[in-house]
N, C-alpha and C positions, 0 to 999 in steps of 0.2 A: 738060369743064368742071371735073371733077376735080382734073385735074392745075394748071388756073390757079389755082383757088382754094388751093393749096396753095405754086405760086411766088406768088401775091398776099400771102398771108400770113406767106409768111419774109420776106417784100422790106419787108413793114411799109405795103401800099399799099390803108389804109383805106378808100378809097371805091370802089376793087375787090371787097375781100372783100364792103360792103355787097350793090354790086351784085349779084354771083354769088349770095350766099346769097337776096337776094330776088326773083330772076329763077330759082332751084329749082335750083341747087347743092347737092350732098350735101353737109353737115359729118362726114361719115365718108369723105369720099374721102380717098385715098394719092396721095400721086407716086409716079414710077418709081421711086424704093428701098425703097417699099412703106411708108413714114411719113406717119400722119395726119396731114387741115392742122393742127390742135392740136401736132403736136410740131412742125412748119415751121416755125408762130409762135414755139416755144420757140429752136429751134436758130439761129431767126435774129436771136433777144431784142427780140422786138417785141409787149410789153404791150398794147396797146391791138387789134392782129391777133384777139393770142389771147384777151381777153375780147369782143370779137365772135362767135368761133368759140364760145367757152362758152354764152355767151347763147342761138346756137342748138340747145343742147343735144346736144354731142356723147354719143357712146358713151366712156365712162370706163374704157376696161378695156385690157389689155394687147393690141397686135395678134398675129394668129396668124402673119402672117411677122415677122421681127428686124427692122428699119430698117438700110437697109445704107449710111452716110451718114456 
């Protein structure tokens, strides 16, 4: 569930991210290059993604692998 909510969120596809996050998706999950959905939303420049993702209160801190992206 992870890794969708992370292509939901670069893609900008608002009524995914709701769903995943309130059907008990992690807002700390990574995709495959190891980047939280919070930075998906960034890289994909989709405002509205990534204050969803805030809202549920991500972890605000550097990842322990690089984003390889």
């Amino acid at each position: 569930m992870g890794q969708t909510l992370c292509i939901a969120a670069e893609e900008g596809k608002e009524a995914d991210v709701k769903k995943l996050l309130a059907d008990g998706a992690d807002v700390n999950s990574v995709d495959a290059s190891g980047c939280p959905a919070i930075y998906c939303a960034c890289r994909g420049g989709q405002p509205i993604t990534l204050a969803l993702l805030l809202a549920a209160n991500p972890l605000l801190e550097k990842p322990e692998k690089k984003c390889q992206r």
